[in-house]
TORLUM-382697 format. One record per residue: residue in three letters; x, y, z of N, C-alpha, C in turn. Coordinates in steps of 0.001 Angstrom, whole numbers, padded with zeros to 6 digits. Layout:
<atoms>
 rest    n_xx    n_yy    n_zz   ca_xx   ca_yy   ca_zz    c_xx    c_yy    c_zz
  ala       X       Y       Z       X       Y       Z       X       Y       Z
...
</atoms>
This chain:
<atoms>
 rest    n_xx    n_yy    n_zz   ca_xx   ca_yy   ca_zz    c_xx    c_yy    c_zz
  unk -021071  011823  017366 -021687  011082  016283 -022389  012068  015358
  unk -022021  012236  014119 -022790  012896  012961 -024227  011791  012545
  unk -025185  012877  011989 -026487  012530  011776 -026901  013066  010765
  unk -027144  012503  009619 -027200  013013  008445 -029032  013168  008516
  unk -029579  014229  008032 -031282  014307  008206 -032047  014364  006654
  unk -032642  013492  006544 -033531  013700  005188 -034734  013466  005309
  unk -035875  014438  004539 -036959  014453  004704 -037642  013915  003322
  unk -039160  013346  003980 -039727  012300  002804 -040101  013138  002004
  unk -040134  013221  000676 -040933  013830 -000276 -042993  013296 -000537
  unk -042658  012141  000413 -044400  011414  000020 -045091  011516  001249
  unk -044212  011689  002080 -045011  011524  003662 -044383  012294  004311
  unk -045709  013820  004577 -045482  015155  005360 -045011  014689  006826
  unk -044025  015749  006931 -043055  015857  008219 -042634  013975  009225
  unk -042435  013208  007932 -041691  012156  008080 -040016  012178  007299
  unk -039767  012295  008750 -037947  012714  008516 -037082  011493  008801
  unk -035778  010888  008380 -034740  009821  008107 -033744  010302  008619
  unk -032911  010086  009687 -031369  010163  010491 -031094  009203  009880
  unk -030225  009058  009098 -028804  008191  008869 -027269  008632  009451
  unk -026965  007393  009744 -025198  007256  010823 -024098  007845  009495
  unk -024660  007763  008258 -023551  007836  007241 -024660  008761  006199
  unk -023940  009739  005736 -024945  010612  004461 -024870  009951  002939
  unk -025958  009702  002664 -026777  008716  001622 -026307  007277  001321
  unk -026743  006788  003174 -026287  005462  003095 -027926  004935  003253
  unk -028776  005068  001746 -029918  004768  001947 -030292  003256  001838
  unk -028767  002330  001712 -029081  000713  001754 -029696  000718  002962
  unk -029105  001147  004040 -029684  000572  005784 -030805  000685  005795
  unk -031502  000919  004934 -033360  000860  005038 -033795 -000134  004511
  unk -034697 -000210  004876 -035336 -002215  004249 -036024 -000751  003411
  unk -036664 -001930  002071 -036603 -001762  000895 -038099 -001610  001114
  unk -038875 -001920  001616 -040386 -001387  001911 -040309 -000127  002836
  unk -039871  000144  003493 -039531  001346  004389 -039431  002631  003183
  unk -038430  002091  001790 -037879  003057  001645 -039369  003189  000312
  unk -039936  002144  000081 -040736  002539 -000813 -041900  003341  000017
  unk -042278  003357  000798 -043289  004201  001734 -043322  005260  001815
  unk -041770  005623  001926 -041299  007565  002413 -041145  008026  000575
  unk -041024  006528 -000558 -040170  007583 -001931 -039362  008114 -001747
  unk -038873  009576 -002556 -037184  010313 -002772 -037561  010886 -001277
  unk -036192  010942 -000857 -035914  011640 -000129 -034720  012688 -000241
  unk -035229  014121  000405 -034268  014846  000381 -033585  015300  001840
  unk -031774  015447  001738 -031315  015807  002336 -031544  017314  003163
  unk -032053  017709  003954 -032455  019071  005138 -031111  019261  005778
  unk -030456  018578  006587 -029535  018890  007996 -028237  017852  008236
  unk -027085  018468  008179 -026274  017674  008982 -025823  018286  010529
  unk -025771  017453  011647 -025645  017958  013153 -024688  017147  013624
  unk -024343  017096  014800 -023795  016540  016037 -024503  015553  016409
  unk -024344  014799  016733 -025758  013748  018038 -024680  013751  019287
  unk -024359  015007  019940 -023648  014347  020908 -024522  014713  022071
  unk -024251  013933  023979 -025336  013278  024768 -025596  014765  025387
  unk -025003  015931  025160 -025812  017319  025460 -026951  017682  024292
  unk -026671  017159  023418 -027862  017998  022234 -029189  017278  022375
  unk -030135  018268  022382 -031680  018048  022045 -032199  018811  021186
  unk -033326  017672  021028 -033921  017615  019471 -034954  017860  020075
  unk -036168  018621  019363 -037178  019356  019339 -038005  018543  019591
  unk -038287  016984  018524 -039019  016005  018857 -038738  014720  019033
  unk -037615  014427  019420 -037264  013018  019170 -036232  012946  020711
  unk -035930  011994  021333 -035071  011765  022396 -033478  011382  021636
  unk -033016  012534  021924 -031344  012350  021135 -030920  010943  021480
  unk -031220  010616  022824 -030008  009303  023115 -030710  008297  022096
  unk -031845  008147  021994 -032912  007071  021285 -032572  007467  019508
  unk -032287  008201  019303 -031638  008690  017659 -030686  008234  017867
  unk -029275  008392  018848 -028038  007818  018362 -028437  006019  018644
  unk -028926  005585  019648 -029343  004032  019908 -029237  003314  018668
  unk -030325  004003  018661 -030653  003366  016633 -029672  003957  015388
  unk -029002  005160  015371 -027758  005165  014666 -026696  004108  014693
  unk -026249  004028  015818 -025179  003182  015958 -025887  001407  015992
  unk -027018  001384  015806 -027276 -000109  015754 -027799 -000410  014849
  unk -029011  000503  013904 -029490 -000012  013097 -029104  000828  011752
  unk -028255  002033  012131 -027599  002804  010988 -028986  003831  010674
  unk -030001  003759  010930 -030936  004708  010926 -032065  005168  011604
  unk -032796  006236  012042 -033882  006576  012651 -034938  006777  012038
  unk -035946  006810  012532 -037270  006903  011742 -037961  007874  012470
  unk -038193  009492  011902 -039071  010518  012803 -040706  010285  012144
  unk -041566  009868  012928 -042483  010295  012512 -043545  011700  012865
  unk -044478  012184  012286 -045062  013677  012602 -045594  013296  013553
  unk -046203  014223  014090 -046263  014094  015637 -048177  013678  015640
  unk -048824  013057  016508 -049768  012840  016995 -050580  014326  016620
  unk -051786  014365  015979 -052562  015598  016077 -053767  014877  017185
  unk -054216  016132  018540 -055362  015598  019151 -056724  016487  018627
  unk -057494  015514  018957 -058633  016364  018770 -058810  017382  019507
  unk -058841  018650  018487 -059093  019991  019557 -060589  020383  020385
  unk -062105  019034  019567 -063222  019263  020427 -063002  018675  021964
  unk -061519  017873  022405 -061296  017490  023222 -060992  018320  024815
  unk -060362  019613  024446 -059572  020748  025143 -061135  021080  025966
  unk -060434  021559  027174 -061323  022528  028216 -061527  023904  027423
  unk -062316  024227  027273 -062750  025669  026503 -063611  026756  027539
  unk -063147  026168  029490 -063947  027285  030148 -065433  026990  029743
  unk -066353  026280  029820 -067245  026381  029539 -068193  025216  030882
  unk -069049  025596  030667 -070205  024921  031644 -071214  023625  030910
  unk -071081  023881  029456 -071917  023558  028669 -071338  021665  028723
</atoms>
């Protein structure tokens, strides 16, 4: 399965898999006003050996083949006053 990758121009490191390259109907029309233009980054493989850095490949093709698109969002930032820093205090 090919995976066409485009990234939002309005919303940092929110990225778009589409099953077909600039088949931007399969997005509901509020979805697509949220992300604005998007530009094309990557075309790949989705086949069931490949992994993706942040996303579960089988769960990208799931939604390729059913809903014609994926939705990456950026990843969770934690609070870093949260971390063990070795300390007693």
């Amino acid at each position: 399965m090919q995976a066409y990758v485009y990234k939002s121009l309005r919303k940092a490191d929110t990225y778009v898999y589409l099953a077909a390259r600039d088949d931007f109907a399969r997005l509901p029309e509020p979805l697509r006003t949220q992300l604005g233009s998007l530009q094309f980054v990557l075309e790949m493989a989705l086949t069931p050996e490949r992994r993706l850095a942040r996303e579960d490949a089988a769960v990208v093709r799931e939604n390729l083949a059913v809903r014609g698109f994926h939705l990456q969002f950026p990843p969770t930032v934690e609070d870093p006053m949260r971390e063990d820093w070795g300390t007693d205090a």
